[in-house]
PDB file of N, CA, C and O in Angstrom:
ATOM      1  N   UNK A   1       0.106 -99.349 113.133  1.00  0.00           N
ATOM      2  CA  UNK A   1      -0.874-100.311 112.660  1.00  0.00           C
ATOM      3  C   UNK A   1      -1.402 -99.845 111.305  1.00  0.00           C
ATOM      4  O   UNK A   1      -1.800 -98.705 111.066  1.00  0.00           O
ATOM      5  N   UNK A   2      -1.361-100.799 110.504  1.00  0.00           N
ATOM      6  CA  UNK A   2      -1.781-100.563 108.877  1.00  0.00           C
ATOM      7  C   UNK A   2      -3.385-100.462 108.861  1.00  0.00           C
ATOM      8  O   UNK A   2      -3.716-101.585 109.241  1.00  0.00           O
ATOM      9  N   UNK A   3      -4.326 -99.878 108.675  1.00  0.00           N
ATOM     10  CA  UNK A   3      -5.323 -99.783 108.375  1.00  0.00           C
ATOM     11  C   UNK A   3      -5.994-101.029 107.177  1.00  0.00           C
ATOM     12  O   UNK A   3      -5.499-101.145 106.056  1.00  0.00           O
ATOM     13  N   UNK A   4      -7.120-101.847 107.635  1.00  0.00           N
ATOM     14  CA  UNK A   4      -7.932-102.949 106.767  1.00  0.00           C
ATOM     15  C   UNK A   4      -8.169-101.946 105.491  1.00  0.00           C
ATOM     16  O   UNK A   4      -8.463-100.758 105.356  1.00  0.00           O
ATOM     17  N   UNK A   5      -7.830-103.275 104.455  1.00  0.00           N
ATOM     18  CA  UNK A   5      -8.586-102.270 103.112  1.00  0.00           C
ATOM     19  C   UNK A   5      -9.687-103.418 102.802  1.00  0.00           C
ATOM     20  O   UNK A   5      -9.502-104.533 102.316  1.00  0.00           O
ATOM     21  N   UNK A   6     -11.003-102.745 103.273  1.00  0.00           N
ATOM     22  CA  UNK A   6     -12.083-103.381 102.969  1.00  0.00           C
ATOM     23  C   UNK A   6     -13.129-103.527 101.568  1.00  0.00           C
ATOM     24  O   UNK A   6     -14.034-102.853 101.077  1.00  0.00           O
ATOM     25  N   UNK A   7     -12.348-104.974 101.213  1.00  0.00           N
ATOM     26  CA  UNK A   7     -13.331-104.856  99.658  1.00  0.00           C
ATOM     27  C   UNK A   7     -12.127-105.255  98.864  1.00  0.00           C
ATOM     28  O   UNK A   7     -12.147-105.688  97.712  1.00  0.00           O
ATOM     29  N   UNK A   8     -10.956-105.037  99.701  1.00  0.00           N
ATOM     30  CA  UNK A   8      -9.436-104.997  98.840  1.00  0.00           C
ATOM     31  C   UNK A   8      -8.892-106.598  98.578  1.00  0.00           C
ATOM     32  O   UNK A   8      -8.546-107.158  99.618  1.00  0.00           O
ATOM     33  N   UNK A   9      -8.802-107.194  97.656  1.00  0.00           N
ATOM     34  CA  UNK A   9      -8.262-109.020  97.670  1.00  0.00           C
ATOM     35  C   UNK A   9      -6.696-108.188  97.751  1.00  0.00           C
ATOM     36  O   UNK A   9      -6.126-107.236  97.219  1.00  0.00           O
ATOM     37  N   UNK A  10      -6.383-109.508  99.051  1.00  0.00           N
ATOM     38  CA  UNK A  10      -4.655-108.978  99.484  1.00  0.00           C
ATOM     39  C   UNK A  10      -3.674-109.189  98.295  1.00  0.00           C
ATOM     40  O   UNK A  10      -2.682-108.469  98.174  1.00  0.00           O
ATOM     41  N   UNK A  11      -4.096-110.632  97.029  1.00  0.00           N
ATOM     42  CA  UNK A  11      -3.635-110.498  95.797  1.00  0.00           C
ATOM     43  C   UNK A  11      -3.328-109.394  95.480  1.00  0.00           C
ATOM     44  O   UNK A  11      -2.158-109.046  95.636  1.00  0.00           O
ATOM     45  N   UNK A  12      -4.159-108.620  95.008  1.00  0.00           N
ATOM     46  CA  UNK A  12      -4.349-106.958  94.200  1.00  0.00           C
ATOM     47  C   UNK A  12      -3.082-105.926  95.151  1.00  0.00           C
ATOM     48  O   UNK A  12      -2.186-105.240  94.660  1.00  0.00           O
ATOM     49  N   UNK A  13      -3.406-106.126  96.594  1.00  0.00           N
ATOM     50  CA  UNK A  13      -2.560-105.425  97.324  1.00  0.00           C
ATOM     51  C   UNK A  13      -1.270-105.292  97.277  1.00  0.00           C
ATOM     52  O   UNK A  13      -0.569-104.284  97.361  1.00  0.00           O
ATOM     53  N   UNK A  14      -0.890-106.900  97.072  1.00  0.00           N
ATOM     54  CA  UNK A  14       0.442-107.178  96.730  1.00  0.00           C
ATOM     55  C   UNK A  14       1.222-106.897  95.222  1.00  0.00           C
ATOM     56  O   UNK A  14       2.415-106.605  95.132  1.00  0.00           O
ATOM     57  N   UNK A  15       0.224-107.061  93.986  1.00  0.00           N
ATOM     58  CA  UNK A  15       0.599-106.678  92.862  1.00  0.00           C
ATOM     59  C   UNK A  15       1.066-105.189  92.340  1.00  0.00           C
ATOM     60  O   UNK A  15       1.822-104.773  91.462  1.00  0.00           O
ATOM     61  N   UNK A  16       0.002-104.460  93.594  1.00  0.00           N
ATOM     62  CA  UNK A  16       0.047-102.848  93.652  1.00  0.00           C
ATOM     63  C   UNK A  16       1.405-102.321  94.045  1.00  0.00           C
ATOM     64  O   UNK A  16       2.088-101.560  93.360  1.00  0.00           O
ATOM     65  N   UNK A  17       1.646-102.699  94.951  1.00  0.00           N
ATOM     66  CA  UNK A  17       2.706-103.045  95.528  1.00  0.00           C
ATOM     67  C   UNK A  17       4.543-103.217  94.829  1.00  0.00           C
ATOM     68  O   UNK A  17       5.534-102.510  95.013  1.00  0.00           O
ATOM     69  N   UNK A  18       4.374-104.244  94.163  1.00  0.00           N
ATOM     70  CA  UNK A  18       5.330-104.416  93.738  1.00  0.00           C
ATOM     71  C   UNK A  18       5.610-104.266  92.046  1.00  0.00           C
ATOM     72  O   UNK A  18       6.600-104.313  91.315  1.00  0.00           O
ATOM     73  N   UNK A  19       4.500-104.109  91.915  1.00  0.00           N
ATOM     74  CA  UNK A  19       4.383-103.434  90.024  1.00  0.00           C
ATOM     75  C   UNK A  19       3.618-103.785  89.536  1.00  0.00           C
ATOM     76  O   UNK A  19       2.873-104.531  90.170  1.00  0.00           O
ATOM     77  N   UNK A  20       3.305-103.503  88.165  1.00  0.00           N
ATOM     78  CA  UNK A  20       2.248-104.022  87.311  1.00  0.00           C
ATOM     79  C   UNK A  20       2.853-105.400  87.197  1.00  0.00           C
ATOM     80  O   UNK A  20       4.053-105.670  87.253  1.00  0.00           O
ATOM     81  N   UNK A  21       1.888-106.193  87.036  1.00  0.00           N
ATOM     82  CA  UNK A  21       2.015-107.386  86.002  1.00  0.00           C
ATOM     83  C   UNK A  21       2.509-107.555  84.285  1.00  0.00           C
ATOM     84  O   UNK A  21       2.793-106.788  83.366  1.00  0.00           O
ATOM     85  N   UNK A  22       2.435-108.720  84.451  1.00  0.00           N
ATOM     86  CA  UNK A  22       2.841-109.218  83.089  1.00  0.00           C
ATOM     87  C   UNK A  22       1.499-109.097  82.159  1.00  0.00           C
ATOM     88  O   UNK A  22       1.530-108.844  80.955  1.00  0.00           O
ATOM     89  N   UNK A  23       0.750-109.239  82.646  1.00  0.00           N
ATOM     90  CA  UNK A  23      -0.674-109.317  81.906  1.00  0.00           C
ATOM     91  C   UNK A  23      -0.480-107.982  81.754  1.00  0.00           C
ATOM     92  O   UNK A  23       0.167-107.759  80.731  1.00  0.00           O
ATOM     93  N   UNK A  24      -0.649-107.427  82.096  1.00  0.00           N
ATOM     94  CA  UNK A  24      -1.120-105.576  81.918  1.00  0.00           C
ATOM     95  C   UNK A  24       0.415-104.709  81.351  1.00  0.00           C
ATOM     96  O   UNK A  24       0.357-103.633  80.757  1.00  0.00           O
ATOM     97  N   UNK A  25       1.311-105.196  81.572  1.00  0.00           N
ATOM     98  CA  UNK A  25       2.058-104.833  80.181  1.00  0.00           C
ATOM     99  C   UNK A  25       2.255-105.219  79.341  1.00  0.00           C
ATOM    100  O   UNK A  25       2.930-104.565  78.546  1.00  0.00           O
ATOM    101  N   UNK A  26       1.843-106.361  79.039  1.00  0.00           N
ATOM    102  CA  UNK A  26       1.265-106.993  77.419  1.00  0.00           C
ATOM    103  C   UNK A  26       0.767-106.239  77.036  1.00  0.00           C
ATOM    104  O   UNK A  26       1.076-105.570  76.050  1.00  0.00           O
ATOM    105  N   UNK A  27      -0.318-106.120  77.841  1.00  0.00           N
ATOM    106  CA  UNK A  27      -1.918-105.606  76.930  1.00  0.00           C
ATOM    107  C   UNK A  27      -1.150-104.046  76.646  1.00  0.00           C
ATOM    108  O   UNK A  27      -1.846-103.326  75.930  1.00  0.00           O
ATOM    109  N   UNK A  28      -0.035-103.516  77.025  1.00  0.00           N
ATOM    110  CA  UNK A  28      -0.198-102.337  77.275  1.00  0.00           C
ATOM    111  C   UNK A  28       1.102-101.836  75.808  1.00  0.00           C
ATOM    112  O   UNK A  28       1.154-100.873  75.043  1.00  0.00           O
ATOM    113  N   UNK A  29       1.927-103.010  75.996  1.00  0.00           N
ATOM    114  CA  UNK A  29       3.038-103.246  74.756  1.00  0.00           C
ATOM    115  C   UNK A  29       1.928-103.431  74.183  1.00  0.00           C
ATOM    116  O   UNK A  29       1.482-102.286  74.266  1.00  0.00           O
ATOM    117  N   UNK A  30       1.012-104.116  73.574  1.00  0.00           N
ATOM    118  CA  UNK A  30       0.116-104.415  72.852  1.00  0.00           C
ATOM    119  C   UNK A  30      -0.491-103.408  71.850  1.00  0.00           C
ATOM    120  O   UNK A  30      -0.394-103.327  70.626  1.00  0.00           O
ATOM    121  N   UNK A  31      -1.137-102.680  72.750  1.00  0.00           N
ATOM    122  CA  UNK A  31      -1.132-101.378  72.286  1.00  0.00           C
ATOM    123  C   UNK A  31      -0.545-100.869  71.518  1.00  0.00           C
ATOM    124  O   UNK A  31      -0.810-100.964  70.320  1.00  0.00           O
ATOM    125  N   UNK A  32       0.398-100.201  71.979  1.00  0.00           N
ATOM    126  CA  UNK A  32       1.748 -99.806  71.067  1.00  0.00           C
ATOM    127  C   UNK A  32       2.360-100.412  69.527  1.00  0.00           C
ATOM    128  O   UNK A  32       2.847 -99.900  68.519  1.00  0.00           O
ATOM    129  N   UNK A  33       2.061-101.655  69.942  1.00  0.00           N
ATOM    130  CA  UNK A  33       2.336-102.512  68.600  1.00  0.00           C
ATOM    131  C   UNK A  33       1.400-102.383  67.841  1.00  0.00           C
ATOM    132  O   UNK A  33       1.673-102.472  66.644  1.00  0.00           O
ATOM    133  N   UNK A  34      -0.062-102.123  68.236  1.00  0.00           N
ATOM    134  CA  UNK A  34      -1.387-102.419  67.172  1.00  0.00           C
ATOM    135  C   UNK A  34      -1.579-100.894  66.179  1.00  0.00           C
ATOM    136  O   UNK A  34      -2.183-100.714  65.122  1.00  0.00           O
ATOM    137  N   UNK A  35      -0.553 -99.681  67.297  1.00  0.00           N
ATOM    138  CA  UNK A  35      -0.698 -98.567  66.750  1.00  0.00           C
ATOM    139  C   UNK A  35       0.763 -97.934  66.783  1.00  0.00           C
ATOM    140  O   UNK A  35       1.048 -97.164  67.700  1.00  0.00           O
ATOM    141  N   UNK A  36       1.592 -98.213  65.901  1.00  0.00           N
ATOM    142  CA  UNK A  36       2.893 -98.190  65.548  1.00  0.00           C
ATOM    143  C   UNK A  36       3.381 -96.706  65.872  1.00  0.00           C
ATOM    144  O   UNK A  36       4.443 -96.478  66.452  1.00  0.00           O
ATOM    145  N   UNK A  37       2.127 -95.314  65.256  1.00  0.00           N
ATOM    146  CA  UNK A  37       2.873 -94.235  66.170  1.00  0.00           C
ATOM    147  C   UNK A  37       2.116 -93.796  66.485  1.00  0.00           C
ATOM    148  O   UNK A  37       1.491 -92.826  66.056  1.00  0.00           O
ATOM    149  N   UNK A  38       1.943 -94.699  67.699  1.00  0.00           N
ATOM    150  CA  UNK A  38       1.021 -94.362  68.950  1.00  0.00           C
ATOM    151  C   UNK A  38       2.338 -93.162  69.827  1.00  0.00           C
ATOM    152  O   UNK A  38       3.550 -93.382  69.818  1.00  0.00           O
ATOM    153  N   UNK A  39       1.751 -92.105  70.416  1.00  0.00           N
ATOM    154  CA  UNK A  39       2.995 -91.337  70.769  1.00  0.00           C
ATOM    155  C   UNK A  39       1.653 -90.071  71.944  1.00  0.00           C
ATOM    156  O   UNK A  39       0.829 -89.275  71.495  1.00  0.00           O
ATOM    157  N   UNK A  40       1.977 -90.407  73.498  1.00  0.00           N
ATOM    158  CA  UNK A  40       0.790 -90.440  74.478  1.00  0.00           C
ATOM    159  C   UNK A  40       1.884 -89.504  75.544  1.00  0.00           C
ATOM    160  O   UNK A  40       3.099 -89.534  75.352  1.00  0.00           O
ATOM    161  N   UNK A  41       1.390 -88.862  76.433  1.00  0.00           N
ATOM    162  CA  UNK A  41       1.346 -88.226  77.204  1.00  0.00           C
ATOM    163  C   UNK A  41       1.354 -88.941  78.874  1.00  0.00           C
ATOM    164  O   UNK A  41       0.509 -89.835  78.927  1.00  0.00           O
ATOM    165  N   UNK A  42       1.910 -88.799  79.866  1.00  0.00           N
ATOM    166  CA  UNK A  42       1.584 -89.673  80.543  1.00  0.00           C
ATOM    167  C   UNK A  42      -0.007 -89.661  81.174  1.00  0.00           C
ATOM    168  O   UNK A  42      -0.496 -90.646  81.727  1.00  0.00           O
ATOM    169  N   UNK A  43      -0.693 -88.412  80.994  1.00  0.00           N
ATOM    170  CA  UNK A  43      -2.015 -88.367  81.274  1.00  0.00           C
ATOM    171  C   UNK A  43      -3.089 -89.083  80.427  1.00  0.00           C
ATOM    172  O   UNK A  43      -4.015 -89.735  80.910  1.00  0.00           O
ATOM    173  N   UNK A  44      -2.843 -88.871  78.982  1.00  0.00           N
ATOM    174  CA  UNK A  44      -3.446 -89.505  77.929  1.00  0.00           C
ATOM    175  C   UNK A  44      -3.053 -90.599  78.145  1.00  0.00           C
ATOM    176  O   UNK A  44      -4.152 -91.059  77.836  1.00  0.00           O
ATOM    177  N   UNK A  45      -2.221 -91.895  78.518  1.00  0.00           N
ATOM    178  CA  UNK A  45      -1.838 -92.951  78.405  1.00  0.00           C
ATOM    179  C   UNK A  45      -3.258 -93.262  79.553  1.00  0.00           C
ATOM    180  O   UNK A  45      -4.376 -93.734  79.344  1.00  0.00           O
ATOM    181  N   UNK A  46      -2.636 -92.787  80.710  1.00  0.00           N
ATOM    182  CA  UNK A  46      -3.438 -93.172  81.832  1.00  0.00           C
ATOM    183  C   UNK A  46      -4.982 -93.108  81.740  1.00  0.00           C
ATOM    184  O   UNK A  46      -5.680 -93.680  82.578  1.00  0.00           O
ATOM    185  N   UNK A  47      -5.595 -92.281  80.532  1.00  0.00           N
ATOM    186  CA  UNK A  47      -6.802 -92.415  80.111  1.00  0.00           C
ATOM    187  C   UNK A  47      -7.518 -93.371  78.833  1.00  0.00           C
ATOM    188  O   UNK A  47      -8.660 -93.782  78.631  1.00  0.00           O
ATOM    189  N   UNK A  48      -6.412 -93.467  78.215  1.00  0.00           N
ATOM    190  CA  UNK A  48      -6.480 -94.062  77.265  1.00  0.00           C
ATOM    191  C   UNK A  48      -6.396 -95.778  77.521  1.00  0.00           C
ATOM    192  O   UNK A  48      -7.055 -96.626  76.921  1.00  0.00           O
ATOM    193  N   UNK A  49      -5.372 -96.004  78.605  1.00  0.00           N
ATOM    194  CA  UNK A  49      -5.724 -97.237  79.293  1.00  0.00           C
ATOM    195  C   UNK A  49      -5.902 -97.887  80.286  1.00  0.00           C
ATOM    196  O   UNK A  49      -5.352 -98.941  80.605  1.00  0.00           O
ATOM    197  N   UNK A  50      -6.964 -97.081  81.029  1.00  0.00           N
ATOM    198  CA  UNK A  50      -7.982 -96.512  82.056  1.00  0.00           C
ATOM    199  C   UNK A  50      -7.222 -97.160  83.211  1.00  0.00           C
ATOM    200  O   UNK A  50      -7.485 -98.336  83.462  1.00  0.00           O
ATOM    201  N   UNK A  51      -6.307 -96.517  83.942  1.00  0.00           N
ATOM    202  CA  UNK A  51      -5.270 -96.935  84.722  1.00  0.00           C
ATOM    203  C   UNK A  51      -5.490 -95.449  85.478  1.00  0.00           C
ATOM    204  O   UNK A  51      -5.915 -94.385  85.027  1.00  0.00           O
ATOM    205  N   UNK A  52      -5.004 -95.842  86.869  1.00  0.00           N
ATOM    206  CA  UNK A  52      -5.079 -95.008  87.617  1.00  0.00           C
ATOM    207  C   UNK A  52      -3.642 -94.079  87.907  1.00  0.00           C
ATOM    208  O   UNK A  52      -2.712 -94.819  87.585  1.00  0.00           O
ATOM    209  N   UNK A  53      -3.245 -93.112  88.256  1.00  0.00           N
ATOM    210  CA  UNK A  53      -1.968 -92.350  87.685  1.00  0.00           C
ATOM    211  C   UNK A  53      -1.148 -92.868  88.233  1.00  0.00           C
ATOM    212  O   UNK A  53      -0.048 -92.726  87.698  1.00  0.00           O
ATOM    213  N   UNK A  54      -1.173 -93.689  89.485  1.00  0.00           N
ATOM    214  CA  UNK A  54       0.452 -94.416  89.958  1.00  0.00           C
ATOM    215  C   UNK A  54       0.894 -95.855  89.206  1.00  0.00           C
ATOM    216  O   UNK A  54       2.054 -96.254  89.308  1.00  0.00           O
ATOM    217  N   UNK A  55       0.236 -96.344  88.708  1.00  0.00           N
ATOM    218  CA  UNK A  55      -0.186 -97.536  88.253  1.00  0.00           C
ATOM    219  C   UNK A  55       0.471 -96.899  86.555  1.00  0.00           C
ATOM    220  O   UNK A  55       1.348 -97.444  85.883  1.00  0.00           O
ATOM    221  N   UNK A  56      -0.102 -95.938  86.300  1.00  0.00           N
ATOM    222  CA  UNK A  56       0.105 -96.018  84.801  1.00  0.00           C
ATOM    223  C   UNK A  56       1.276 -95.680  85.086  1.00  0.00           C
ATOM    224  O   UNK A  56       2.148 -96.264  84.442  1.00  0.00           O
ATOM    225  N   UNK A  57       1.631 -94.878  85.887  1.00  0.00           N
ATOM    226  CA  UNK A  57       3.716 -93.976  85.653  1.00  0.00           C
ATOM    227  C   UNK A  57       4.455 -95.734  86.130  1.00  0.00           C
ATOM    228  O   UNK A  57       5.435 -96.115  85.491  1.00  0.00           O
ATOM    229  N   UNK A  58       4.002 -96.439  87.000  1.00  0.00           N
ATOM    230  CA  UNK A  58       4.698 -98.053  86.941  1.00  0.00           C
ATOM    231  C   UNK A  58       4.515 -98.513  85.402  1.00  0.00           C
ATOM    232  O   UNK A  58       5.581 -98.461  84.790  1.00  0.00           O
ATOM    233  N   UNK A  59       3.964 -98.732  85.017  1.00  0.00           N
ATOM    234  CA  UNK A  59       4.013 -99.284  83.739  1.00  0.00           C
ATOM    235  C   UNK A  59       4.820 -98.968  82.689  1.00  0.00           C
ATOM    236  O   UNK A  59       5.508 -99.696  81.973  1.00  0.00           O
ATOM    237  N   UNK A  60       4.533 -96.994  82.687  1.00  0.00           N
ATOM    238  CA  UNK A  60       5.148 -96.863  81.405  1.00  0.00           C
ATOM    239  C   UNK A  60       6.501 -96.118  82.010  1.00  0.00           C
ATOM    240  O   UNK A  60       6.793 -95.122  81.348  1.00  0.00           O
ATOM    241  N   UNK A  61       7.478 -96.408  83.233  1.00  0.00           N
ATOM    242  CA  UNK A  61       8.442 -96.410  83.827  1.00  0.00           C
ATOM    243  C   UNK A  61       9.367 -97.993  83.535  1.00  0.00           C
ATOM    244  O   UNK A  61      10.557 -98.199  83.293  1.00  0.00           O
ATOM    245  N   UNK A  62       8.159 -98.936  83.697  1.00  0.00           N
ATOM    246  CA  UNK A  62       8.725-100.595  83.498  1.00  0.00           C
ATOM    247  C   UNK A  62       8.987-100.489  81.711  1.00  0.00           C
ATOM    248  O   UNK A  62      10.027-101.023  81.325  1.00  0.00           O
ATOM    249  N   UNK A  63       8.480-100.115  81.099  1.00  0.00           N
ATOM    250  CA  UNK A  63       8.054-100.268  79.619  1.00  0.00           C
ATOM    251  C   UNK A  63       9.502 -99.207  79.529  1.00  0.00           C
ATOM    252  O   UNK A  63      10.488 -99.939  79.446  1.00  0.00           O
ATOM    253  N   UNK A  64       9.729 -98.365  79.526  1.00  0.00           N
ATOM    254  CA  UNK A  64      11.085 -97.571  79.538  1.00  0.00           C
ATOM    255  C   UNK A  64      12.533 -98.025  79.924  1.00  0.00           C
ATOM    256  O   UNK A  64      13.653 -97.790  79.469  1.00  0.00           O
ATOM    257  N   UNK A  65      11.967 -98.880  81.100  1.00  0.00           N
ATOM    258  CA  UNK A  65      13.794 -99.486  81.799  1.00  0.00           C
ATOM    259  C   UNK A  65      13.721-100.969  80.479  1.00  0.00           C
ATOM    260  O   UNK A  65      14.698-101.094  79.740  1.00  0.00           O
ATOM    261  N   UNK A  66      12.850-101.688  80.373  1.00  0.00           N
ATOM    262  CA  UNK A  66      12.766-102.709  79.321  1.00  0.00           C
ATOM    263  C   UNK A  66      13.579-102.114  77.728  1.00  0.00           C
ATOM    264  O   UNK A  66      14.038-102.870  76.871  1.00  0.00           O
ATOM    265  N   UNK A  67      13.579-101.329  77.697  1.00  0.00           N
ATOM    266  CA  UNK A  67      13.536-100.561  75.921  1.00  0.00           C
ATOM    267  C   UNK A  67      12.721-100.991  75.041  1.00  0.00           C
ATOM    268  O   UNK A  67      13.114-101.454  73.971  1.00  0.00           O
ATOM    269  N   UNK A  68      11.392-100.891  75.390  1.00  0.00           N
ATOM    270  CA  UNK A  68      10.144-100.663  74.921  1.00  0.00           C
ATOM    271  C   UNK A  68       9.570 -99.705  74.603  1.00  0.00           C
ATOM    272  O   UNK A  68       8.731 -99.957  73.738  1.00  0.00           O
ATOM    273  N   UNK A  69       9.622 -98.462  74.954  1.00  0.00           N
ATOM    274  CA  UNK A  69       9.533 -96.849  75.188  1.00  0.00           C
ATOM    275  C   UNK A  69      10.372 -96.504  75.260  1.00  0.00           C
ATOM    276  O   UNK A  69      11.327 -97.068  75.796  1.00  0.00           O
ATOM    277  N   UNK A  70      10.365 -95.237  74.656  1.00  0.00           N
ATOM    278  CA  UNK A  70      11.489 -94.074  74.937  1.00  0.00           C
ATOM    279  C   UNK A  70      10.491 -92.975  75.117  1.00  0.00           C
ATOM    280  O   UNK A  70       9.411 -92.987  74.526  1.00  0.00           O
ATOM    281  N   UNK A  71      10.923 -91.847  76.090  1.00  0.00           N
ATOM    282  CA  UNK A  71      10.187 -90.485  76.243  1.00  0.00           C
ATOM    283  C   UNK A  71      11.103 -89.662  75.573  1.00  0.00           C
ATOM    284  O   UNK A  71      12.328 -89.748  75.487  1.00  0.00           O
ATOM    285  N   UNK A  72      10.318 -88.860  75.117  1.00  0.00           N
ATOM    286  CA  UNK A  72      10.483 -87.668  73.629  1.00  0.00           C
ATOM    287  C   UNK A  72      11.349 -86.377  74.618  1.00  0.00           C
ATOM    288  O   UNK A  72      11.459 -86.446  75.842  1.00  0.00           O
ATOM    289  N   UNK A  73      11.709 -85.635  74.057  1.00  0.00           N
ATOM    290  CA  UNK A  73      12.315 -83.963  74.831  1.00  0.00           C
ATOM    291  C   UNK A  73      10.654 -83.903  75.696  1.00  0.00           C
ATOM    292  O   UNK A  73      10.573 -83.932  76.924  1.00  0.00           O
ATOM    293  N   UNK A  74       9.693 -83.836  74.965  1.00  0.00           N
ATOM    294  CA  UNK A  74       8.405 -83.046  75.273  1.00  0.00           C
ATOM    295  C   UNK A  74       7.344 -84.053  76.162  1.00  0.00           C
ATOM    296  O   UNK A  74       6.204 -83.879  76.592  1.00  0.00           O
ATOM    297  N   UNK A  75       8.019 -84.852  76.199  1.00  0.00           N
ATOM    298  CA  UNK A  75       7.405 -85.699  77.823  1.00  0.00           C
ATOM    299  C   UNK A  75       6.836 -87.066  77.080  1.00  0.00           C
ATOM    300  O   UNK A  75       6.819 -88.156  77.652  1.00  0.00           O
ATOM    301  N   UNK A  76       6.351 -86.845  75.667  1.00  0.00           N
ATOM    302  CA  UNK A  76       5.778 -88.080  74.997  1.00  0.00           C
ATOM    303  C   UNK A  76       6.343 -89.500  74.913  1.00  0.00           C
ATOM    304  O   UNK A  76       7.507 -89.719  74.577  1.00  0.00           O
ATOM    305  N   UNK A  77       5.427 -90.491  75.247  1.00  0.00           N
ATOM    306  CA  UNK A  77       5.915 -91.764  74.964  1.00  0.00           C
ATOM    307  C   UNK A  77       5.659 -92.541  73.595  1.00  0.00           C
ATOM    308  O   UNK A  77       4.630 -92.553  72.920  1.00  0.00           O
ATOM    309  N   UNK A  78       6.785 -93.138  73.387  1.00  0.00           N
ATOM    310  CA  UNK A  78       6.853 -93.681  72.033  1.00  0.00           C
ATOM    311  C   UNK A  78       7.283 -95.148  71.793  1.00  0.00           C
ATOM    312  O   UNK A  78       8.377 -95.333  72.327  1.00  0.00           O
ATOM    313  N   UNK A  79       6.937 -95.958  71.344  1.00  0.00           N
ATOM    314  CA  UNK A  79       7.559 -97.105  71.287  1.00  0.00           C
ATOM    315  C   UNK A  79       8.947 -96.823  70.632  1.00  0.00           C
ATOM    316  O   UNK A  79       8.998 -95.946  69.770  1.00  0.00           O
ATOM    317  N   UNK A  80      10.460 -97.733  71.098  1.00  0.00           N
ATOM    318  CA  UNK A  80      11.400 -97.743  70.382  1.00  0.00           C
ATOM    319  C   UNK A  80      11.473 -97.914  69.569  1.00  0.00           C
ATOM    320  O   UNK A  80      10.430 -98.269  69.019  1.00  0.00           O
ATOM    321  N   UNK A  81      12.906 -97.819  68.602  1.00  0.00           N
ATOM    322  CA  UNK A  81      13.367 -98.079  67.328  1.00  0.00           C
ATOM    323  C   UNK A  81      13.290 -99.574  67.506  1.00  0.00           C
ATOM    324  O   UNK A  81      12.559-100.392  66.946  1.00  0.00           O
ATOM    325  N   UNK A  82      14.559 -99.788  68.754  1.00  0.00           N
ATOM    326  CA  UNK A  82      14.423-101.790  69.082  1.00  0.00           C
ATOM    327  C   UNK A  82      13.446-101.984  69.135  1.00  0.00           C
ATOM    328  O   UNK A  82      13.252-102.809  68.243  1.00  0.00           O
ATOM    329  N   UNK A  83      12.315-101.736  69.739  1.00  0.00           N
ATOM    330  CA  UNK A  83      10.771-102.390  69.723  1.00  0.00           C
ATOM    331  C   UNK A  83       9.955-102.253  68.222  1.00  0.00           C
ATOM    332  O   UNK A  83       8.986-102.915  67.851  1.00  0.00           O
ATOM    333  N   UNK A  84      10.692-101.150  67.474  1.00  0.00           N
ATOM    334  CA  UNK A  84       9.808-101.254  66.004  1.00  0.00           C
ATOM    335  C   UNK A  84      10.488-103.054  65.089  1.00  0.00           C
ATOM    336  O   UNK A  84      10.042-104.092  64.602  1.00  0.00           O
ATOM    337  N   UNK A  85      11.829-102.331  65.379  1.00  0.00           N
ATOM    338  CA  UNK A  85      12.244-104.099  64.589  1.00  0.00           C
ATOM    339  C   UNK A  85      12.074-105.136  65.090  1.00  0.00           C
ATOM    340  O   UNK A  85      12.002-106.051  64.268  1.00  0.00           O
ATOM    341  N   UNK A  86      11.895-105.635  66.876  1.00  0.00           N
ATOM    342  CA  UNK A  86      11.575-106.794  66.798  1.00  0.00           C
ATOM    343  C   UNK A  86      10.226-106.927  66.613  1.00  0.00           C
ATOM    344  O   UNK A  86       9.722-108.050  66.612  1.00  0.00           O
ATOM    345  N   UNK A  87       9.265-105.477  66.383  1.00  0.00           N
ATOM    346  CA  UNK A  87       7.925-106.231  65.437  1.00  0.00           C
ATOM    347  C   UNK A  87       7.952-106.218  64.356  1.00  0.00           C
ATOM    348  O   UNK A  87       6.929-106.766  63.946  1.00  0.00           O
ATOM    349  N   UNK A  88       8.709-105.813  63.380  1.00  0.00           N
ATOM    350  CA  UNK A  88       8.991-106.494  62.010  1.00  0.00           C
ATOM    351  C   UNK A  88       9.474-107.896  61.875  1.00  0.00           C
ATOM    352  O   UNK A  88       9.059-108.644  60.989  1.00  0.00           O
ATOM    353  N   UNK A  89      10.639-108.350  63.050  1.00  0.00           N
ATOM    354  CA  UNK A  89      11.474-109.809  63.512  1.00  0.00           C
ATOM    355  C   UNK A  89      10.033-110.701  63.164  1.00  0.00           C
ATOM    356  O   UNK A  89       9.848-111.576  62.318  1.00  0.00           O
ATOM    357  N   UNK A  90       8.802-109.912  64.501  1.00  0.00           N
ATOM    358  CA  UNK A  90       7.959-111.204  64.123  1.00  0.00           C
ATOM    359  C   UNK A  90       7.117-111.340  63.296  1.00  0.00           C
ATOM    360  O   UNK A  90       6.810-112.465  62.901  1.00  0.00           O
ATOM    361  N   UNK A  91       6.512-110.184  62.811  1.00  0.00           N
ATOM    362  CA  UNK A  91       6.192-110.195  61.185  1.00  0.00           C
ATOM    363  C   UNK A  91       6.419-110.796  60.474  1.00  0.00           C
ATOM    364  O   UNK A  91       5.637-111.538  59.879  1.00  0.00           O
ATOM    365  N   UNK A  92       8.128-110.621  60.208  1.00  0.00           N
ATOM    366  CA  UNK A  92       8.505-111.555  59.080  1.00  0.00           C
ATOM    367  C   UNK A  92       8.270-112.693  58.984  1.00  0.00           C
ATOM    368  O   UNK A  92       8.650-113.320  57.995  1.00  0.00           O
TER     369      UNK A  92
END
């Protein structure tokens, strides 16, 4: 028997669940784009965009299989080369 999570909307439960959203890796690509070498830690990420540590390693795990991120030798995350040009694409 699963234990009630009281206070918990089963929405949230289910999103937890199966990954971040689309909203929250926007905001989170977003980021990245507003600060071109933005280049974070997975702890610093998770503070920086006040995410809790399973939640942030989903994100910037989703943001990695996408080629949005790449992680450095030294654990750092970085936006890609492909992700630098298609924000020049929409720049232009």
């Amino acid at each position: 028997m699963v234990p009630a999570l009281t206070g918990v909307s089963p929405r949230l439960t289910i999103v937890a669940a199966v990954g971040p959203s689309g909203a929250l890796l926007g905001r989170i690509r977003g980021e990245f784009i507003e600060m071109p070498g933005l280049c974070v830690t997975a702890r610093e990420a998770q503070r920086l965009f006040g995410l809790d540590a399973a939640t942030c390693e989903k994100v910037l795990e989703s943001l990695l299989r996408s080629g949005f991120l790449w992680r450095s030798g030294d654990g750092t995350f970085r936006r890609s080369q492909a992700a630098d040009f298609a924000a020049l694409a929409l720049r232009g």
